[in-house]
Backbone as CSV, one residue per row, in Angstrom:
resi,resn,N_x,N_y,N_z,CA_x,CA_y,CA_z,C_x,C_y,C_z
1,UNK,19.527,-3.854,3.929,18.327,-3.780,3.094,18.333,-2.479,2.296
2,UNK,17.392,-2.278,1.254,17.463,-1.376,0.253,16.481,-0.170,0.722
3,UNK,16.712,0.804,-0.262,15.402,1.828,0.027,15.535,2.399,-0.985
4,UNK,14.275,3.275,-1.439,14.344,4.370,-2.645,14.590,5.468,-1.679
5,UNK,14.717,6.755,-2.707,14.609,7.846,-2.384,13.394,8.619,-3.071
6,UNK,13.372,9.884,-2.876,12.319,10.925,-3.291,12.714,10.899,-4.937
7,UNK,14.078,10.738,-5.358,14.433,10.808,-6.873,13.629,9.729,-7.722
8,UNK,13.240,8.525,-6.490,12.022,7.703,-7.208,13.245,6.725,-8.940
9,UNK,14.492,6.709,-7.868,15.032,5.525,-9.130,14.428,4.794,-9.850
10,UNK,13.791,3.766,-10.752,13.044,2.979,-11.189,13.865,1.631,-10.277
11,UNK,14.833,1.268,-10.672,15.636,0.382,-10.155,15.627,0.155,-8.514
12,UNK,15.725,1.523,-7.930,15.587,1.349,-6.419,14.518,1.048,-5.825
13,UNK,13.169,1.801,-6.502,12.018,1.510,-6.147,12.069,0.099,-6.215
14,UNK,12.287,-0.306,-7.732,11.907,-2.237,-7.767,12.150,-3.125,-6.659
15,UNK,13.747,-2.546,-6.405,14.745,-3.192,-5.963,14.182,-3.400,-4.181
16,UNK,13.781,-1.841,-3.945,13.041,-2.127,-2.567,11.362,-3.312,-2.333
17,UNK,11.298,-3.272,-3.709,9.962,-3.897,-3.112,10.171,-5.241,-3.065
18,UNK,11.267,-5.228,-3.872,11.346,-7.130,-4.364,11.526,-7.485,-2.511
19,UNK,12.538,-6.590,-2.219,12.643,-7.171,-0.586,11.748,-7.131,0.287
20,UNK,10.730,-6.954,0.172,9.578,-6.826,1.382,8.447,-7.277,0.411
21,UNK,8.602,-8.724,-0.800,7.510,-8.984,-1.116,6.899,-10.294,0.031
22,UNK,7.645,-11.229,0.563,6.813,-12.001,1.136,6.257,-11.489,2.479
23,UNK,6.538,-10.449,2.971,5.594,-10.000,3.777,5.264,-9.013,3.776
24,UNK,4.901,-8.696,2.745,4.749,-7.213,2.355,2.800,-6.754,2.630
25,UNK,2.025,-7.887,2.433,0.365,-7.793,2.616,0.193,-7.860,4.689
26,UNK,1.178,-8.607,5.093,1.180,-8.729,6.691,1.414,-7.311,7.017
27,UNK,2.436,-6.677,6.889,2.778,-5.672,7.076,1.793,-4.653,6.841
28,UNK,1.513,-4.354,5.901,0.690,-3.150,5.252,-0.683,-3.269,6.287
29,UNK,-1.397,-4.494,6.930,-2.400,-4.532,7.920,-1.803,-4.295,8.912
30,UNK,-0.984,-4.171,9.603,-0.145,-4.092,10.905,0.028,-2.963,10.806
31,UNK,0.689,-2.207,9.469,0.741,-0.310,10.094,-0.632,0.365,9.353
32,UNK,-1.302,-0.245,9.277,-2.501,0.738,8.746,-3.347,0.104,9.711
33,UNK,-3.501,-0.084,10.862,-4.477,-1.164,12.248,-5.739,-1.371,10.996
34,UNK,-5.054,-2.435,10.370,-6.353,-2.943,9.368,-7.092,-2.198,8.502
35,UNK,-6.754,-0.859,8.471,-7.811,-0.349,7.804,-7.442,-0.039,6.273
36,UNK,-6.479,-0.897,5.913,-6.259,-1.074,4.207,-7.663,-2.065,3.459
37,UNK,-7.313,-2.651,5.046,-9.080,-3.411,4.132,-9.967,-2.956,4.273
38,UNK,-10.153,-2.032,4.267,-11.493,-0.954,4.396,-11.389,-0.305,3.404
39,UNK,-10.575,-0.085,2.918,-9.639,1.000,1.809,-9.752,0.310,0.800
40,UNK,-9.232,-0.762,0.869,-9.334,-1.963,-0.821,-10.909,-2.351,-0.951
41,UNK,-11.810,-2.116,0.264,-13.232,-2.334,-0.225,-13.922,-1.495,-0.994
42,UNK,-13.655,-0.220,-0.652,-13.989,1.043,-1.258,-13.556,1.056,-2.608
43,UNK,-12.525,0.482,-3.182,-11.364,0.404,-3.920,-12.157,-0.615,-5.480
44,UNK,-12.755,-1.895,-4.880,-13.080,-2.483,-5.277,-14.570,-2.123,-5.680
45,UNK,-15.584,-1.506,-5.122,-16.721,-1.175,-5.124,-16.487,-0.196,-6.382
46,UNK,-15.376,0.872,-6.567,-15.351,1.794,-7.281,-14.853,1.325,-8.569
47,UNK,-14.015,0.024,-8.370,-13.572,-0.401,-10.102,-14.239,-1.391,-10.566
48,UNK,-15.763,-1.754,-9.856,-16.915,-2.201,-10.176,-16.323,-3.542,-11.119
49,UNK,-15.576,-4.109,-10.993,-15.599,-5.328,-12.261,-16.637,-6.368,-11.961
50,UNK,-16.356,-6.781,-13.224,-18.006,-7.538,-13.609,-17.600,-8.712,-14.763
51,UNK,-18.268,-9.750,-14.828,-17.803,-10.408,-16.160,-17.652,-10.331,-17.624
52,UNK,-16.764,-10.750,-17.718,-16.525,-9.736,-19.427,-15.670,-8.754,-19.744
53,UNK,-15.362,-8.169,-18.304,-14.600,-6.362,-18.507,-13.183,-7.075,-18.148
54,UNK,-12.634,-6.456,-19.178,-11.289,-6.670,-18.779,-10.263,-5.596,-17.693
55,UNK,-9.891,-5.729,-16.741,-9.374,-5.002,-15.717,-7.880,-5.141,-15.409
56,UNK,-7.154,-4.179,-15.947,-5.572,-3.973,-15.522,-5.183,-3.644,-13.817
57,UNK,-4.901,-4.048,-13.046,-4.535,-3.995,-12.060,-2.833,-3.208,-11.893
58,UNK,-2.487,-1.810,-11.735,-1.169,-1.624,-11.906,-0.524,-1.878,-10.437
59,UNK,0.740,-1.852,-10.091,1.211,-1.942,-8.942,0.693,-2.961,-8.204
60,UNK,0.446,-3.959,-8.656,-0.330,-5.366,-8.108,-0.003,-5.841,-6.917
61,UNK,1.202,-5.548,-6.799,2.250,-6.245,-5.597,1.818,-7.789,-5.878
62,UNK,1.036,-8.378,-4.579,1.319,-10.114,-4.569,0.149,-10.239,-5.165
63,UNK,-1.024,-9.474,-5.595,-2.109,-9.745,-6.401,-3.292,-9.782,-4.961
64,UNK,-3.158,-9.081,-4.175,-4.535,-8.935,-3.141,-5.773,-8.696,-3.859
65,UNK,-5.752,-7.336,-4.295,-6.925,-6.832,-4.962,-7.128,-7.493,-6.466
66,UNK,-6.308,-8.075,-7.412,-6.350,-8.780,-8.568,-7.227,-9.885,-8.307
67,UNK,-7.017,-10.806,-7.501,-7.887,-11.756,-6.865,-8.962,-11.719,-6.864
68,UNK,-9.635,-10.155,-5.723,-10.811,-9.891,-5.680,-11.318,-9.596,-7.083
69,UNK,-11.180,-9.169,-7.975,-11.573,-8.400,-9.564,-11.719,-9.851,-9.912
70,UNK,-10.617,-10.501,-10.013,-10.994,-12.002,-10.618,-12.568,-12.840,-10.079
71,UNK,-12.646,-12.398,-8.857,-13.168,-13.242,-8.488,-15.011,-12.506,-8.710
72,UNK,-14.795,-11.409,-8.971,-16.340,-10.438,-9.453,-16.324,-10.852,-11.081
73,UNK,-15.451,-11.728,-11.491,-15.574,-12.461,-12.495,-15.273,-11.432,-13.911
74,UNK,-14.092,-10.567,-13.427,-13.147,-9.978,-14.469,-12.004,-10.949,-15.109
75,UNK,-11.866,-10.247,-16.357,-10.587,-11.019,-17.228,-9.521,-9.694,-16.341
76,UNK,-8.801,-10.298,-15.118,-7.566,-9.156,-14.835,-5.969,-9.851,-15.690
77,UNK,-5.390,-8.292,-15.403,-3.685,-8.997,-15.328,-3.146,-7.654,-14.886
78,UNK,-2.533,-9.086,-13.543,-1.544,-8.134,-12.467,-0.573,-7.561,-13.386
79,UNK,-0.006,-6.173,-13.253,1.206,-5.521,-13.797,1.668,-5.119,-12.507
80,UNK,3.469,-5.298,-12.254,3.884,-4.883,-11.831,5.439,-4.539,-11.923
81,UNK,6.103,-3.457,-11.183,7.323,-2.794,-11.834,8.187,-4.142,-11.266
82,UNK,7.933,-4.707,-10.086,8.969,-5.478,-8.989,9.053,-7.480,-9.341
83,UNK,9.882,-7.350,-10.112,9.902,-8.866,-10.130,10.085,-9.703,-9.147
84,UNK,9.867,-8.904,-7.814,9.954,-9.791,-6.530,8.307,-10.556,-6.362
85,UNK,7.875,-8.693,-6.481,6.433,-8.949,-6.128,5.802,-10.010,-6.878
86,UNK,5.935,-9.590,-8.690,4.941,-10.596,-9.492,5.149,-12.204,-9.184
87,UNK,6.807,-12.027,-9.096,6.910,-13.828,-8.762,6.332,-14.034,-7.483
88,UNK,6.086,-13.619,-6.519,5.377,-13.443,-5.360,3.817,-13.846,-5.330
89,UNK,3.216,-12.845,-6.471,1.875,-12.824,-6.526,1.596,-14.040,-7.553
90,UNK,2.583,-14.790,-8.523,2.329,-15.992,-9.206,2.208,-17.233,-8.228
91,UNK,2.824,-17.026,-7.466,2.924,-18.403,-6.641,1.576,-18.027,-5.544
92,UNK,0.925,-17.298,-5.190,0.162,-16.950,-4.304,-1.278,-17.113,-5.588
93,UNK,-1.088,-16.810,-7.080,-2.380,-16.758,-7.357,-2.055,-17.088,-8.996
94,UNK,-1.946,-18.357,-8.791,-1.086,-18.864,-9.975,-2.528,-18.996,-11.399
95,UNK,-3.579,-18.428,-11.278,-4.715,-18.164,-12.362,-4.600,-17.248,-12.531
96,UNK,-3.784,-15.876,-11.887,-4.160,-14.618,-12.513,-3.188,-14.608,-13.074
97,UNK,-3.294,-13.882,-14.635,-2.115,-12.719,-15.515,-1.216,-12.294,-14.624
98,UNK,0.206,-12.706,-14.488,0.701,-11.428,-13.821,1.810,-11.076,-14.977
99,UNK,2.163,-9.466,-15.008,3.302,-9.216,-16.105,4.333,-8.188,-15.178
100,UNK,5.390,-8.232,-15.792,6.300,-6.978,-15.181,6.554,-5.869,-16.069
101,UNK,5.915,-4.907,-15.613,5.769,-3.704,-16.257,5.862,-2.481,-15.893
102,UNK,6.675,-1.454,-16.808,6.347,-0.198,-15.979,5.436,1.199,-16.325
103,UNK,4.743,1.441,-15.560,3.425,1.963,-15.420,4.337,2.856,-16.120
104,UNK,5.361,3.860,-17.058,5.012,5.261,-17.631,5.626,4.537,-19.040
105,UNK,5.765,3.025,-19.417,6.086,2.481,-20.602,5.180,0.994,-20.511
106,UNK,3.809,0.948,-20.328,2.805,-0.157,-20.583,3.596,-1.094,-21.183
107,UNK,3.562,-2.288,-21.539,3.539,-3.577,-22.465,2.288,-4.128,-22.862
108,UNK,1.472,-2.892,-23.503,0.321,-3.518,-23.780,-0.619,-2.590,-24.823
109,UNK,-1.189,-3.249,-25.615,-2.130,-1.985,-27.001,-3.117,-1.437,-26.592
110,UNK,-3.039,-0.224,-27.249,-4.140,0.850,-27.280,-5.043,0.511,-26.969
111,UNK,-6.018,0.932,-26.184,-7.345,0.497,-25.512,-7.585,-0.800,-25.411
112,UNK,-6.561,-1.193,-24.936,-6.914,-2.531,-24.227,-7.740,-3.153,-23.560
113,UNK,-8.612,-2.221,-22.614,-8.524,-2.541,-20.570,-10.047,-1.593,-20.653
114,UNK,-10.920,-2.235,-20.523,-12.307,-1.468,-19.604,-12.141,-0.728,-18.555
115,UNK,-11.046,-1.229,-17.788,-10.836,-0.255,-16.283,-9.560,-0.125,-15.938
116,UNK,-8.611,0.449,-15.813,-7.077,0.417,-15.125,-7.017,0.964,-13.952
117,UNK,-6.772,0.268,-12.886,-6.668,0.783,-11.614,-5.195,0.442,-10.884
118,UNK,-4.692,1.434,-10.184,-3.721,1.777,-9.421,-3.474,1.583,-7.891
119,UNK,-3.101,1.073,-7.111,-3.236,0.916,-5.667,-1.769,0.949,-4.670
120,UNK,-1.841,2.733,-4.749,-0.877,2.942,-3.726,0.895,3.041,-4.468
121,UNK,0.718,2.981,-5.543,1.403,2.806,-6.733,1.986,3.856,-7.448
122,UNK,1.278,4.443,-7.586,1.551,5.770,-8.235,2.802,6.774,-7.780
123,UNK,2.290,6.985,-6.215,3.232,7.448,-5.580,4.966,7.596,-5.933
124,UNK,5.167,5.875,-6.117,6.057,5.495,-6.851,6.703,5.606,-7.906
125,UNK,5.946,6.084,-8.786,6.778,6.254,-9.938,6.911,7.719,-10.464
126,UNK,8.300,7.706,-11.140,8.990,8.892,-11.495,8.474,9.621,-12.009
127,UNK,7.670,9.299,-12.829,6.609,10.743,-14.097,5.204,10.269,-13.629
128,UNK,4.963,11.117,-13.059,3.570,10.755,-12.911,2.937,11.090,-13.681
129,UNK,2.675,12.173,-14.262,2.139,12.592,-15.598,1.854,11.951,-16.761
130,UNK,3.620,11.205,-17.045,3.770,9.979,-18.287,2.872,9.078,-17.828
131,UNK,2.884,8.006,-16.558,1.976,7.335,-15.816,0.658,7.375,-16.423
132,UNK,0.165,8.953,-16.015,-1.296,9.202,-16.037,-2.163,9.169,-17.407
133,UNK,-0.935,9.228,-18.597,-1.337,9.434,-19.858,-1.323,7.870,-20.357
134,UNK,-0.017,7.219,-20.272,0.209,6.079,-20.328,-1.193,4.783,-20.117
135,UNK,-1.477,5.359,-19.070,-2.530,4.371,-18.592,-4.156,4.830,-19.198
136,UNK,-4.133,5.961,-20.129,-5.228,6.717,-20.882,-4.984,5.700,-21.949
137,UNK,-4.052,5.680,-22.343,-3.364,5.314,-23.580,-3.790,3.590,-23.693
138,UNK,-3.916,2.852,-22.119,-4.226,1.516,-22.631,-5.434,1.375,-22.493
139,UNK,-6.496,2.457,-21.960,-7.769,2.315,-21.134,-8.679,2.404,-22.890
140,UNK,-9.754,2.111,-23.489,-10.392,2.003,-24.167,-11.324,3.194,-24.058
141,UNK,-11.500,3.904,-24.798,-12.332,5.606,-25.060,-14.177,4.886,-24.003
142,UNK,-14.129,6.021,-22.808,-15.156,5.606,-22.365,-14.940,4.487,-20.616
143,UNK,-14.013,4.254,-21.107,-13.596,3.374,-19.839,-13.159,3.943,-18.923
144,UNK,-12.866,3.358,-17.455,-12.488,4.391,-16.616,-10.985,4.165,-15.821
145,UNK,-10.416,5.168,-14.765,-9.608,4.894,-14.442,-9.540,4.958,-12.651
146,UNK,-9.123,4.225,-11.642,-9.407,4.268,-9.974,-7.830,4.308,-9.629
147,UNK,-7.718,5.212,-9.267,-6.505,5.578,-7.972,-6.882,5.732,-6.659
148,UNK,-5.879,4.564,-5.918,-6.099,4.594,-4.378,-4.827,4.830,-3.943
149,UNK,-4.779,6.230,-3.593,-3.353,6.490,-3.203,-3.280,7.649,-1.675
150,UNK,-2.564,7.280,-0.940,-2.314,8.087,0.456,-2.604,9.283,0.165
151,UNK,-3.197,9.787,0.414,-2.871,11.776,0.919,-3.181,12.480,1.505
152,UNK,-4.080,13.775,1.695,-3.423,14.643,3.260,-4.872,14.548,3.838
153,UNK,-4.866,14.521,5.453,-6.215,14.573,5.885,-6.388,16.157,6.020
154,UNK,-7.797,16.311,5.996,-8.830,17.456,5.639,-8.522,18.299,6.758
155,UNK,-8.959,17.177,8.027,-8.882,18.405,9.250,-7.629,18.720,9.438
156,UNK,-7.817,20.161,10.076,-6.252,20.291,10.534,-5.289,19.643,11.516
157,UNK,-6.214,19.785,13.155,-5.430,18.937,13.828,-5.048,17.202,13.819
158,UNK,-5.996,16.515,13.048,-5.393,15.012,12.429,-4.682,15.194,11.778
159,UNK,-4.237,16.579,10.962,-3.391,16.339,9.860,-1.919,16.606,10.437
160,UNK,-2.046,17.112,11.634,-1.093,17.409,12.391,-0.657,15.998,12.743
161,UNK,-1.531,15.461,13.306,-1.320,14.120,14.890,-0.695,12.930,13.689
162,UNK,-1.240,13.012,12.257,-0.541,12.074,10.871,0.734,12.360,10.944
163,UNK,0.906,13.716,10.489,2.272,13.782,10.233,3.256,13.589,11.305
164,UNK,2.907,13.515,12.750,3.531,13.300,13.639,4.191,11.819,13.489
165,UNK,2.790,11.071,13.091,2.580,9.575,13.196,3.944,8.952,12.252
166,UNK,3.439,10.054,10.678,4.900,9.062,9.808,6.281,9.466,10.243
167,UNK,6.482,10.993,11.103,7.741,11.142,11.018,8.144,10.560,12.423
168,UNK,7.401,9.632,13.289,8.318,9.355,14.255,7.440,7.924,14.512
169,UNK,6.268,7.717,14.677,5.969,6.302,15.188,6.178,4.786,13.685
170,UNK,5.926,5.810,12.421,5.646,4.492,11.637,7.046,3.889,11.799
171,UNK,8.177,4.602,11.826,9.620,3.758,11.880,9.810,2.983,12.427
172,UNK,9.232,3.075,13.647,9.728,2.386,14.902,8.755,1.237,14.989
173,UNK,7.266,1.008,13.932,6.617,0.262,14.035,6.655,-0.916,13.325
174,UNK,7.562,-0.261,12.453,8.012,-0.942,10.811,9.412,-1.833,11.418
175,UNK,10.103,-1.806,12.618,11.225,-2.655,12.957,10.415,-3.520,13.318
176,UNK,9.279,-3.262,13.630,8.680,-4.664,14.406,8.023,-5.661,13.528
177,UNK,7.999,-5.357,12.121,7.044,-6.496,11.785,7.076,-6.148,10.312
178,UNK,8.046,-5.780,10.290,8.574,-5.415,8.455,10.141,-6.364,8.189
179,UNK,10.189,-6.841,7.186,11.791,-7.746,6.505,12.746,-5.915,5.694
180,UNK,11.768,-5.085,6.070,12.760,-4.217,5.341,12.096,-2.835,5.512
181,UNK,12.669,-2.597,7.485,12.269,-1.199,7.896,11.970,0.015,7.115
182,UNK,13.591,-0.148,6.561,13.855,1.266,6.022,13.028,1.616,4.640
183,UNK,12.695,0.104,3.975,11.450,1.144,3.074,9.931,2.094,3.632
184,UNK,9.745,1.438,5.281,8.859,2.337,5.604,9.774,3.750,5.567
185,UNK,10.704,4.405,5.638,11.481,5.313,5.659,10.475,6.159,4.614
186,UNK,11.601,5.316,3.654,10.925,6.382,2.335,9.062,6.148,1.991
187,UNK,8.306,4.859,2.604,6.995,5.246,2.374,6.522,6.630,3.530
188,UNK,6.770,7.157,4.234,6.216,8.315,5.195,7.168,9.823,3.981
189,UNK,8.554,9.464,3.936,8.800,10.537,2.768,8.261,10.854,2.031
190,UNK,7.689,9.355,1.056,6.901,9.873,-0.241,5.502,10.131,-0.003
191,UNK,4.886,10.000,1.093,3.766,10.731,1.604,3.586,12.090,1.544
192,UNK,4.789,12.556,2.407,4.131,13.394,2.721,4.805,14.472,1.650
193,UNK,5.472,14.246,0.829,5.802,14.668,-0.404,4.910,14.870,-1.587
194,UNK,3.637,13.989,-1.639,2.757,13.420,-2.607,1.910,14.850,-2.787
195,UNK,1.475,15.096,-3.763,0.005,16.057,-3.706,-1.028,15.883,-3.317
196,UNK,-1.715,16.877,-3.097,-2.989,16.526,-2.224,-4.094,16.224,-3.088
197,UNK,-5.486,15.547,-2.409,-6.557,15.441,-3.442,-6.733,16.425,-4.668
198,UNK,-6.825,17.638,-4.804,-7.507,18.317,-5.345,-5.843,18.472,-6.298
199,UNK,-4.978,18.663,-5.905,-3.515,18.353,-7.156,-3.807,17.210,-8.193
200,UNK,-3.472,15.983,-7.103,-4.081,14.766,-8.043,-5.210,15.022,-8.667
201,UNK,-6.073,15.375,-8.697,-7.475,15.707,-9.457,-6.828,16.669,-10.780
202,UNK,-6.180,17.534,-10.749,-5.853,18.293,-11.497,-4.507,17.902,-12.866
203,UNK,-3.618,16.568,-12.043,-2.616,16.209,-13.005,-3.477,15.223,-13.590
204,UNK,-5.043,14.719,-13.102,-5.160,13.976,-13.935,-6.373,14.368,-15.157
205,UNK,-6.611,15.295,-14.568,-7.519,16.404,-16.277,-6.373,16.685,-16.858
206,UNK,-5.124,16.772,-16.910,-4.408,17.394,-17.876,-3.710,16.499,-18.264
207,UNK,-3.660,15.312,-17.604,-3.559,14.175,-18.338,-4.312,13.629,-19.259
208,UNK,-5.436,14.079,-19.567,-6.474,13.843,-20.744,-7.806,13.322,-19.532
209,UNK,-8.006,12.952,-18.257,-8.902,12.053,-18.122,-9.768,13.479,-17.900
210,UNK,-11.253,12.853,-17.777,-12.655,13.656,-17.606,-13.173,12.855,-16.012
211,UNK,-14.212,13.720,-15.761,-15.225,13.449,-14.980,-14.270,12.869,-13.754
212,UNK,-13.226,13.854,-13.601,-12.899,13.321,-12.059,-13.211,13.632,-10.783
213,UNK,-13.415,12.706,-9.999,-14.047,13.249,-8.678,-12.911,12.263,-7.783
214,UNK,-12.963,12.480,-6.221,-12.353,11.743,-5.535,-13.122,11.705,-4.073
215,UNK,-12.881,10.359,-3.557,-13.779,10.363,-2.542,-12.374,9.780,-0.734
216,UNK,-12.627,10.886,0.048,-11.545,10.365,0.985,-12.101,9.483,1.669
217,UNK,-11.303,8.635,2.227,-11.397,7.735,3.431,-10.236,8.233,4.733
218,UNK,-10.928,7.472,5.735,-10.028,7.526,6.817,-9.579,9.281,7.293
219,UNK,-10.698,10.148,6.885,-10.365,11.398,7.451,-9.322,12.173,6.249
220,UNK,-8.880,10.810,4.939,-8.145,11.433,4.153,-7.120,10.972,3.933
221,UNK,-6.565,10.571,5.116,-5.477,9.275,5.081,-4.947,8.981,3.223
222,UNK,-6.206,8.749,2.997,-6.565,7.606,1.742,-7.561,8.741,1.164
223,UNK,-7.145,8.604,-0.755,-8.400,9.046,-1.313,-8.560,8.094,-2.844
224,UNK,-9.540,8.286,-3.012,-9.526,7.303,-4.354,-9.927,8.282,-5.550
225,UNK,-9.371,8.155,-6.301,-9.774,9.486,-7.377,-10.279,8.011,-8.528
226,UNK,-11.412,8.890,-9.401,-11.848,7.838,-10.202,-11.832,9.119,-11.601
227,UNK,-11.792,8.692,-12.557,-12.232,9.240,-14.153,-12.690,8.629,-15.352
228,UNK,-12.489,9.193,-15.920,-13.125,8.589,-17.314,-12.489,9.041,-18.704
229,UNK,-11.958,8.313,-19.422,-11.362,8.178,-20.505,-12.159,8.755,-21.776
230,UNK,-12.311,10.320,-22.558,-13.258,10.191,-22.934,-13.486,9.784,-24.846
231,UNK,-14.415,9.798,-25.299,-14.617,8.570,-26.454,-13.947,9.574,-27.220
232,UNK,-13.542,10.900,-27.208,-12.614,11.465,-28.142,-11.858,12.802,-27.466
233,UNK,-10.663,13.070,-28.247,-9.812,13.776,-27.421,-9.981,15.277,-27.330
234,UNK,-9.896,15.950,-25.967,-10.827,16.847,-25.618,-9.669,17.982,-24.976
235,UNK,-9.873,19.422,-25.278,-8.614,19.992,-24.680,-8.953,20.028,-22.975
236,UNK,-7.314,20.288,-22.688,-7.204,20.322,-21.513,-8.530,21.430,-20.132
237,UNK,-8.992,21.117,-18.963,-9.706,22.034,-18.608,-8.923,22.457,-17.421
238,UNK,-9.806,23.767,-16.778,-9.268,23.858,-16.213,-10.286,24.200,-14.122
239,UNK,-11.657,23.038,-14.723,-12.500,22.951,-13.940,-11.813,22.125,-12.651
240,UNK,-12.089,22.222,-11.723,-11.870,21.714,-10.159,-12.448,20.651,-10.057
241,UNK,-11.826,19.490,-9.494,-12.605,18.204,-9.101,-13.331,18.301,-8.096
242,UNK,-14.430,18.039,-7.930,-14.948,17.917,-6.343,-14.460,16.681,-5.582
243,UNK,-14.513,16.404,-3.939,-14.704,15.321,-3.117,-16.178,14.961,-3.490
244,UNK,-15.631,13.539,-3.405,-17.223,12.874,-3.614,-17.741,12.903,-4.792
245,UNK,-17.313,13.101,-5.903,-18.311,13.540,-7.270,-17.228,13.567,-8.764
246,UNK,-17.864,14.436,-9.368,-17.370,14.858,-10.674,-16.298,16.326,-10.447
247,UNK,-16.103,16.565,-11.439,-15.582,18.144,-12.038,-16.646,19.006,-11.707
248,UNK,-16.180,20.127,-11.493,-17.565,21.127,-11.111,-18.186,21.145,-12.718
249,UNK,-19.501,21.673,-12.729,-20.165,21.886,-13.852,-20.807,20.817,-14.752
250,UNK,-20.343,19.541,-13.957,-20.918,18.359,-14.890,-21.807,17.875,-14.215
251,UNK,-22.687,18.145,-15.200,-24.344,17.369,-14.627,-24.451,16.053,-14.111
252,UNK,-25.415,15.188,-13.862,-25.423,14.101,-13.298,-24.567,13.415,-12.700
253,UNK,-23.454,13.621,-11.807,-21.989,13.095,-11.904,-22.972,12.388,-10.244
254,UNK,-22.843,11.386,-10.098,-22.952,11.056,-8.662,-22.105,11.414,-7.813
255,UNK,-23.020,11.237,-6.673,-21.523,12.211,-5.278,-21.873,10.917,-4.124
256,UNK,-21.038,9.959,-4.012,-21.154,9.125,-2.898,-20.541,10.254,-1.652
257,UNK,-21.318,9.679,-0.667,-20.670,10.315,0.748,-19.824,9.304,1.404
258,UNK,-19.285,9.721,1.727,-18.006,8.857,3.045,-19.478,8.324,4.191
């Protein structure tokens, strides 16, 4: 079986997912003890679709969360890099859009998309930066953007008993009930490689987005960073995102609590 590395191939990445698409949604509940669906609820609550809004789904995999958006009665379309996955997620949800695409070169026009959201995805790809602009680039001035992506828990000693967790139990958990161990390999690598909330908050103001805040789950495990695309182009800042909220200094920004 295949694996990426930290160099984040485009090809290897694909190449790994195509192999762990038909059980790739079993799996992901089996090493997260369910609590991805706790995570995709939060997920979904935050990219609010509604009828009428059109909603890009990136990193779709088999179309889990595309489904749900469809079904809050959004116009979605799954994008994804892995032609394992999309043919995967066509036969599993043969009404939604699905396209193969890669998140830092869109196949799609300028403000396209009311909402573009990311799930766990990001991680993955090589420029994150290009990514972050890229997906400005299809979002419509005003619209927003939701990342749900792994990163570091807050407290110290969980953040300890985690990192214990990916560098020695997820492997051994991933022979049991994964078609393709060794990409859990490189998912605990690119973890714990990833930046932390308040990084991500920061590549994505200088990616052009505004009003970012991020809200953790699971002690942190998981955070969802949300922004906003704004109706004209604004220089870079160099304000701090809060947990739970906005950028410091911006008025009315709501602050959900965990």
């Amino acid at each position: 079986m295949s694996r990426a590395t930290l160099a984040k191939n485009p090809r290897e990445v694909a190449g790994m997912f195509d192999a762990v698409a038909s059980r790739y949604d079993l799996t992901n509940d089996v090493m997260s003890l369910w609590q991805v669906r706790v995570w995709r609820a939060v997920t979904r609550a935050a990219v609010a679709a509604r009828p009428g809004a059109r909603v890009l789904d990136l990193a779709a995999g088999t179309g889990t969360s595309s489904a749900e958006y469809a079904a809050d009665g959004a116009d979605v379309v799954a994008c994804d890099f892995s032609t394992g996955m999309v043919a995967e997620g066509k036969r599993r949800h043969p009404d939604i859009a699905f396209v193969a695409g890669d998140a830092t070169a869109l196949p799609f026009a300028d403000a396209s998309f009311d909402t573009v959201t990311i799930s766990y995805g990001l991680r993955n790809v090589q420029d994150t930066a290009g990514a972050l602009r890229e997906m400005a680039r299809v979002t419509r001035p005003g619209g927003r953007l939701v990342i749900a992506e792994f990163s570091t828990p807050v407290w110290r000693p969980f953040r300890s008993a985690y990192r214990f967790y990916l560098d020695t139990a997820l492997s051994t958990a991933a022979r049991l009930v994964s078609s393709n161990a060794e990409a859990y390999d490189y998912l605990a690598e690119s973890i714990l490689a990833w930046p932390d909330q308040k990084e991500l908050a920061a590549l994505m103001q200088q990616a052009g987005w505004r009003g970012v805040g991020y809200k953790n789950l699971s002690g942190g495990i998981v955070a969802v960073h949300r922004a906003t695309r704004p109706a004209e182009p604004q220089p870079a800042t160099t304000r701090s995102a809060r947990p739970d909220g906005g950028a410091e200094g911006q008025a009315g920004e709501r602050r959900d609590r965990s």
